[in-house]
SENU-420635 format. One record per residue (C-alpha): residue number from 1; y, x negated, z. Coordinates in Angstrom, 3 decimals, padded with zeros to 6 digits. Layout:
<martors>
- NUM, Y, X, Z .
...
</martors>
This chain:
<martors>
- 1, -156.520, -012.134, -055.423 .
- 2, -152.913, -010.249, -055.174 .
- 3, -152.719, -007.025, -056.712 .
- 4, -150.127, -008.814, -059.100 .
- 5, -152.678, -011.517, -060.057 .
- 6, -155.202, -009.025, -060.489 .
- 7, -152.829, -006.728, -063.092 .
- 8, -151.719, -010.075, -065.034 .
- 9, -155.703, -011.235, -064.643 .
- 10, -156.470, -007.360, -066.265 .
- 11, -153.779, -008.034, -069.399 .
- 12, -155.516, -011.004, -069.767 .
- 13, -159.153, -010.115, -069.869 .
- 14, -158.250, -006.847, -071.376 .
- 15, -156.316, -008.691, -074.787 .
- 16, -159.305, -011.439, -075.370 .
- 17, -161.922, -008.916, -074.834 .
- 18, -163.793, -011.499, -072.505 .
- 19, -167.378, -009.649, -071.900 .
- 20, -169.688, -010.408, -069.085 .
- 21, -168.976, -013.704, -066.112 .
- 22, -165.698, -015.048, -066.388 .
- 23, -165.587, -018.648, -066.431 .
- 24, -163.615, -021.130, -064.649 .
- 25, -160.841, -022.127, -067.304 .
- 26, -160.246, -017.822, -067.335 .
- 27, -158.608, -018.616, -063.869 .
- 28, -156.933, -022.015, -064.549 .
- 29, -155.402, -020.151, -067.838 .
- 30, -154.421, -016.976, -065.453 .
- 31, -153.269, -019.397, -062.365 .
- 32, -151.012, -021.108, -065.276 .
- 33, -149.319, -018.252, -067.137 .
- 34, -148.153, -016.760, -063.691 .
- 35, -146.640, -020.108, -062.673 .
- 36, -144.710, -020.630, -066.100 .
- 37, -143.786, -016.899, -065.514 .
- 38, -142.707, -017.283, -061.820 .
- 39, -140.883, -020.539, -062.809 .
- 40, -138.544, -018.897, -065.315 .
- 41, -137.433, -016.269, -063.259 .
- 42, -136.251, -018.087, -060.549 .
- 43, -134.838, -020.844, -063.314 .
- 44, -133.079, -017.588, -064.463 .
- 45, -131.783, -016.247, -061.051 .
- 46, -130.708, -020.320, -060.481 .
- 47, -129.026, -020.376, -063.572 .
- 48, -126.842, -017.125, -063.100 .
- 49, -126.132, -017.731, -059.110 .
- 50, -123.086, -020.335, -059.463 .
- 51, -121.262, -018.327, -062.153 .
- 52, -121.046, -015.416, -060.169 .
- 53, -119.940, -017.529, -056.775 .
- 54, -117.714, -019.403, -058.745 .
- 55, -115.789, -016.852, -060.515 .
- 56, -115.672, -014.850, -057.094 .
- 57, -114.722, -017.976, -055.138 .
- 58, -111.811, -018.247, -058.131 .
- 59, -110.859, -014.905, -057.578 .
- 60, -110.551, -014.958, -053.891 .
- 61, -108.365, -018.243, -054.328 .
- 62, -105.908, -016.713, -056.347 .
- 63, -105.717, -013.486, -054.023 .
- 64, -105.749, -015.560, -050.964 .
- 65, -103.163, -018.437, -052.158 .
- 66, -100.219, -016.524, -054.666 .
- 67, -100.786, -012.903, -053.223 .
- 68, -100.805, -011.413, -049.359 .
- 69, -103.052, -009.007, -048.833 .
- 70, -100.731, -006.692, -047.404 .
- 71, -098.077, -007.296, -050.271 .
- 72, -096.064, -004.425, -051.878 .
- 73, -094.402, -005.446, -055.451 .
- 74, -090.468, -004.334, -055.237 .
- 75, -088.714, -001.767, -057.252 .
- 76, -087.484, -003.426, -060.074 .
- 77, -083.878, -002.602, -061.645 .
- 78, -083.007, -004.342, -065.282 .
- 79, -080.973, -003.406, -068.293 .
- 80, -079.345, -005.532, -071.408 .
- 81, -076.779, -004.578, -073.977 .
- 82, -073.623, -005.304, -075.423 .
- 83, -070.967, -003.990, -072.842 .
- 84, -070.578, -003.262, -069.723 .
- 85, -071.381, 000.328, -069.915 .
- 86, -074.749, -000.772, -070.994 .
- 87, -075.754, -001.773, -067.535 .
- 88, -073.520, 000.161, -065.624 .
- 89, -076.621, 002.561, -064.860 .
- 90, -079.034, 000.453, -064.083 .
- 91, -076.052, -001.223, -061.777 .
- 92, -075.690, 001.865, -060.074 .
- 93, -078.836, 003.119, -059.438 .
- 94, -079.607, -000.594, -057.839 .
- 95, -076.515, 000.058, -055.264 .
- 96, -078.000, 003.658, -054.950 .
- 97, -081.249, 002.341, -053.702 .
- 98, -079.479, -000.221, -051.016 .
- 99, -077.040, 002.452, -049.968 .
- 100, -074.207, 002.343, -048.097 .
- 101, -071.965, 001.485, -046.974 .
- 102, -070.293, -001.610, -048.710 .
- 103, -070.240, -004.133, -045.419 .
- 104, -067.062, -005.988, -046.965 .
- 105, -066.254, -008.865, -044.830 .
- 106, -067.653, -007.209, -041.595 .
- 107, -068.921, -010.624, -039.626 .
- 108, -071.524, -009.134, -037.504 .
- 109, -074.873, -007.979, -038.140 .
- 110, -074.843, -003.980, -039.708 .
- 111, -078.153, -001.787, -039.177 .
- 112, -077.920, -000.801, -043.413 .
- 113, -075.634, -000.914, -046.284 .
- 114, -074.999, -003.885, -048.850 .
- 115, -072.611, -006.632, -049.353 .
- 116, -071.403, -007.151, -052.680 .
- 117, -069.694, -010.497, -054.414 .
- 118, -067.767, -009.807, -057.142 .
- 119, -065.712, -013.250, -057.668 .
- 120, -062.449, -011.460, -058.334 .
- 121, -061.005, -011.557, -054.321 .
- 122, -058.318, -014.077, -053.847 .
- 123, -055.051, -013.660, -055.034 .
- 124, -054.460, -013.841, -057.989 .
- 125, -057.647, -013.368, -059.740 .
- 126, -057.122, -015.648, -062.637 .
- 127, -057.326, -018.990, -060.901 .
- 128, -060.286, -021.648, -061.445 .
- 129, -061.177, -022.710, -058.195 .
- 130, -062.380, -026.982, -058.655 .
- 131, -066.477, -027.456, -058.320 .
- 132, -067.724, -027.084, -054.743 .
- 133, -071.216, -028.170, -053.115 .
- 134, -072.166, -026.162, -051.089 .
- 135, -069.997, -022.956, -051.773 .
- 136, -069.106, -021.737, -048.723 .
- 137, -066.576, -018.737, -049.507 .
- 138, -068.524, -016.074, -048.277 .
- 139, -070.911, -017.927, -045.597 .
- 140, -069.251, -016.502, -042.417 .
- 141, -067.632, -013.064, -043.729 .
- 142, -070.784, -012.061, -046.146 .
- 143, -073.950, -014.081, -044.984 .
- 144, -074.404, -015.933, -048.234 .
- 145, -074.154, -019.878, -049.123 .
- 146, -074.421, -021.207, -052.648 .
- 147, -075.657, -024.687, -053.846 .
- 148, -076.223, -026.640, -057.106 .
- 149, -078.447, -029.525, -057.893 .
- 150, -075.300, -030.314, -060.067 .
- 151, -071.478, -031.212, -059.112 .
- 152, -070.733, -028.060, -057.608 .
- 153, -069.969, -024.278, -057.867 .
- 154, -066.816, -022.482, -059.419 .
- 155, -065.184, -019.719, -060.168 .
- 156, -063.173, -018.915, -063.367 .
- 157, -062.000, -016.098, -066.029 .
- 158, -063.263, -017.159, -069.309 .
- 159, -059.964, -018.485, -070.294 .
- 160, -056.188, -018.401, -069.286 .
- 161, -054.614, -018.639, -065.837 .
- 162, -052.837, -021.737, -064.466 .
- 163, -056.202, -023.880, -065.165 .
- 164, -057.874, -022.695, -068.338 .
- 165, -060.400, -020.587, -066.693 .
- 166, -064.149, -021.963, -068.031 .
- 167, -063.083, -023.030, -071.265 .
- 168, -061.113, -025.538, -069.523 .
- 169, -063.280, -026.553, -067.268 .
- 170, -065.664, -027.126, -069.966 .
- 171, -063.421, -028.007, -072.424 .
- 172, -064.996, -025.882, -074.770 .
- 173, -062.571, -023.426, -076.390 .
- 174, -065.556, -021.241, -077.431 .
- 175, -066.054, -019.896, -074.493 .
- 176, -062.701, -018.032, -074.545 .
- 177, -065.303, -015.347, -076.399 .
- 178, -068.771, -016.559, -075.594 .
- 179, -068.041, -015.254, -072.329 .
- 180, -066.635, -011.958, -070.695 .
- 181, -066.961, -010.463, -067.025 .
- 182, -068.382, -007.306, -065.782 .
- 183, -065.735, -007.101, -063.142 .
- 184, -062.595, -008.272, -064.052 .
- 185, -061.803, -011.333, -064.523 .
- 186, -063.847, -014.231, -063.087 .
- 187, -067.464, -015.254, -063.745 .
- 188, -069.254, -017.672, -061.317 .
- 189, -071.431, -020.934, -062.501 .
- 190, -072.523, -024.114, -061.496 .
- 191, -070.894, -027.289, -062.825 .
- 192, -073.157, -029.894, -064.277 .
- 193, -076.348, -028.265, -063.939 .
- 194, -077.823, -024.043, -064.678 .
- 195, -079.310, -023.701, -061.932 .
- 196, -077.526, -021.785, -058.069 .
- 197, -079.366, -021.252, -055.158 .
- 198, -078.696, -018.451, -052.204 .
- 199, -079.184, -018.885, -049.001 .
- 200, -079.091, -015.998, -046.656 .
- 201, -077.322, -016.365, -042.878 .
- 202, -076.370, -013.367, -040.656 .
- 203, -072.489, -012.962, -041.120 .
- 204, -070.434, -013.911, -039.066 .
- 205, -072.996, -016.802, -037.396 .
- 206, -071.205, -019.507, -039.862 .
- 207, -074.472, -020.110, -041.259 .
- 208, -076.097, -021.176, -037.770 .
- 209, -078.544, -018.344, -037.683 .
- 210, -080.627, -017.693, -040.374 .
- 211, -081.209, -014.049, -042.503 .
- 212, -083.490, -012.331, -044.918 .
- 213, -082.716, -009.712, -046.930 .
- 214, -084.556, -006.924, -048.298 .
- 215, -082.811, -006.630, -052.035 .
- 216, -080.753, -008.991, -054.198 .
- 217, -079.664, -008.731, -057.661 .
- 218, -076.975, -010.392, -060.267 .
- 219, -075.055, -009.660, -063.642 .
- 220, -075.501, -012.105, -066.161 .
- 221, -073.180, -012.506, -069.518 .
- 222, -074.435, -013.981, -072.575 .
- 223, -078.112, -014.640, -072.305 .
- 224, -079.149, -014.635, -075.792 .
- 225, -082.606, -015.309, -075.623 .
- 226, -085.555, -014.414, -075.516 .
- 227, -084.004, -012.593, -079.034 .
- 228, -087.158, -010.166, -079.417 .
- 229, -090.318, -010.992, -081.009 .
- 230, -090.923, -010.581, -084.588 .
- 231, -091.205, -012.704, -088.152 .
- 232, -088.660, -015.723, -088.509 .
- 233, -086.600, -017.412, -086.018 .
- 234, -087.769, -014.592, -083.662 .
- 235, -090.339, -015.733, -080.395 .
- 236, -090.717, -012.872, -078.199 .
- 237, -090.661, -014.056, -074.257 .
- 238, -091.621, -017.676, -075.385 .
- 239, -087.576, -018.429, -075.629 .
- 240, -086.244, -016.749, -072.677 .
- 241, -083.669, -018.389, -070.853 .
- 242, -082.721, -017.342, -067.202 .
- 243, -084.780, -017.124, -064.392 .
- 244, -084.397, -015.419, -061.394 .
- 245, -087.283, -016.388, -058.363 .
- 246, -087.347, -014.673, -054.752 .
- 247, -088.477, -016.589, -052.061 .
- 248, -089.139, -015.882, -048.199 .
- 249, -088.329, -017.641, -045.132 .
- 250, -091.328, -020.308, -045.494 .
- 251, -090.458, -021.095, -048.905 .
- 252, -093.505, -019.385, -050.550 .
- 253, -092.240, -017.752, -053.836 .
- 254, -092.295, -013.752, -053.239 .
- 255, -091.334, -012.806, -056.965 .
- 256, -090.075, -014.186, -060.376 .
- 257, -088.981, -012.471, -063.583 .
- 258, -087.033, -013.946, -066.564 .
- 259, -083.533, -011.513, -067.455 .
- 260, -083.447, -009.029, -070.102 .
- 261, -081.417, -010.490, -072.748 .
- 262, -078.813, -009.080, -075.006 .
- 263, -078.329, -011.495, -077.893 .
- 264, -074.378, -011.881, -079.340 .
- 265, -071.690, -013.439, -077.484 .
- 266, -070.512, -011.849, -074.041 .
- 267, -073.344, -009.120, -073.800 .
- 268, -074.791, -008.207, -069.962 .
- 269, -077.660, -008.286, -068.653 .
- 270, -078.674, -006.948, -064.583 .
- 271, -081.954, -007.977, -062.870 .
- 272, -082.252, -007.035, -059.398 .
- 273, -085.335, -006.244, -057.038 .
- 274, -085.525, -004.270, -053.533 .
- 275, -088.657, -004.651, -051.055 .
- 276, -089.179, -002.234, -048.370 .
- 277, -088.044, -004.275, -045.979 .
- 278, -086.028, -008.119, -045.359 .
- 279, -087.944, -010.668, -046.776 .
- 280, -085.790, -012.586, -049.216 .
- 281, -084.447, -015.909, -047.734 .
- 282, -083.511, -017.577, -050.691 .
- 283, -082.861, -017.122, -054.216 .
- 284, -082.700, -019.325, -057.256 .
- 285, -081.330, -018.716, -060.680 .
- 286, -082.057, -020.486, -063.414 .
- 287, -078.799, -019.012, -066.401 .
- 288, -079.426, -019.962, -069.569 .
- 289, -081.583, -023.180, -070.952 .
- 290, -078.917, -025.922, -070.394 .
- 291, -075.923, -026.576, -067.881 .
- 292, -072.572, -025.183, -069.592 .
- 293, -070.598, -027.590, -071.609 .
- 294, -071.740, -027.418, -074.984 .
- 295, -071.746, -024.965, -077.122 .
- 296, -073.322, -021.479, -077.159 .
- 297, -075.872, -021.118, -080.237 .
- 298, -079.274, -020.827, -081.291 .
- 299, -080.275, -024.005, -079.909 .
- 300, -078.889, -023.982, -076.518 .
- 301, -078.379, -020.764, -074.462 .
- 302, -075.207, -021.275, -071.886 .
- 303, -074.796, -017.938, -069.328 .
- 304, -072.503, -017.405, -066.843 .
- 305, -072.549, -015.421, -063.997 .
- 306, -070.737, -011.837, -062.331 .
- 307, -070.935, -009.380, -059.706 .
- 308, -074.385, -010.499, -057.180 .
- 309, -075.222, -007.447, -055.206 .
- 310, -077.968, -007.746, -051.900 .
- 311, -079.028, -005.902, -048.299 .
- 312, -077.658, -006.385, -045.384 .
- 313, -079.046, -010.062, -044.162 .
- 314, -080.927, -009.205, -040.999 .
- 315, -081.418, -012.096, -038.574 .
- 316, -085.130, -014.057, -038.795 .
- 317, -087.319, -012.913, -035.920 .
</martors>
């Protein structure tokens, strides 16, 4: 017999006080307990195997499929609050970080710097350019293309100039004051829909040669919600309204956050994120929880768009 069937034979003998020859049933009860005993174990060790491959199997999925092993978040640049002096930091410190110079219109590939769209260039500033799909403004001169699952793409002051600015093109006089720009005077949206996407080219290609970038960020106006957490009307991030998602060149998403809010008509809000180096091929932005048109209230959060701020695009290699 195996020393282990001899110590369990011992406990046995030892706890019934069997004296003298052991008969046969002695074995067949010995034989028995070890088998119940060797059966639960390994029912035991069966029972607790597939958890543990499972969960790690579940855990290697989500690393292998929504995270690179070799990825490195970005620096991440956000403020809210009722004026523009309110993000002005955070605004600056986000152009800090990309450096400069400002490219301008420069149509030709530059080794660093930023290009900056600001909405305000042609002359003069007040007019509401009509709804265009895709915006091409600033394809050639600044590497950037702009399109709309709605009508199209404008841009506008709040209100005034020869066509109304956005509360004409709305026709919602509301948004005279719903709305106000971080640079003076127009604000950028899409028409019949809230949500843009950016493309990146290499300036100066005419949008024949695509670009990544390694930084992008945007000034919002108005986004009211989420409106902080708390008893009441009051929902914490469960409300909030704009979106802003990073992708690369093969489409895979490389970073989302909702915006900071800053509830009360025409406050700011920035978002912006830099990576250590070009990755960003696209972005989309979601502003505000329904196209503009109606009005701006607790129900439905309308935000327009300012100043969009990114890296030089750098060709795809």
């Amino acid at each position: 017999m195996s020393d282990w069937g001899s110590h369990v034979l011992g406990n046995v003998t030892s706890r019934v006080e069997i004296r003298g020859p052991k008969p046969p049933w002695i074995w067949m009860v010995v034989f028995g307990l070890a088998f119940i005993l060797t059966a639960l174990v390994g029912r035991g060790a069966e029972g607790q195997q597939p958890s543990t491959d499972s969960d790690a199997r579940s855990s290697a999925a989500v690393v292998d499929n929504n995270t690179p092993a070799d990825f490195v978040a970005p620096q991440v640049f956000q403020s809210a609050g009722p004026t523009a002096a309110s993000i002005q930091s955070a605004v600056d410190e986000f152009r800090a970080a990309l450096g400069d110079p400002v490219n301008g219109n420069a149509t030709t590939e530059l080794d660093k710097g930023r290009r900056e769209i600001n909405w305000d260039g042609a002359v003069p500033t007040d007019v509401t350019t009509p709804p265009v799909n895709p915006f091409n403004t600033f394809l050639n001169t600044r590497g950037a293309q702009f399109t709309t699952p709605g009508i199209g793409l404008s841009q506008a002051p709040p209100s005034g100039g020869p066509q109304g600015g956005l509360a004409k093109l709305f026709n919602n006089q509301t948004y005279a004051t719903s709305f106000r720009a971080f640079s003076n005077f127009r604000l950028f949206t899409p028409v019949g829909s809230n949500i843009t996407d950016t493309f990146f080219f290499v300036p100066g290609s005419n949008g024949n040669r695509r670009a990544v970038v390694p930084s992008f960020g945007a000034v919002f106006t108005d986004v009211d919600q989420p409106n902080g957490s708390g008893p009441g009307t009051k929902h914490g991030n469960r409300g909030a309204s704009t979106l802003i998602e990073f992708f690369g060149a093969d489409g895979q998403l490389l970073f989302s956050s909702f915006v900071p809010a800053a509830p009360g008509d025409g406050g700011f809000s920035f978002f912006g994120i830099k990576f250590n180096d070009p990755r960003i091929a696209s972005v989309r932005i979601v502003a505000g929880n329904v196209a503009p048109g109606p009005n701006d209230d607790d129900t439905n959060d309308v935000v327009m768009m300012d100043d969009f701020i990114y890296g030089e695009p750098h060709h795809l290699q």
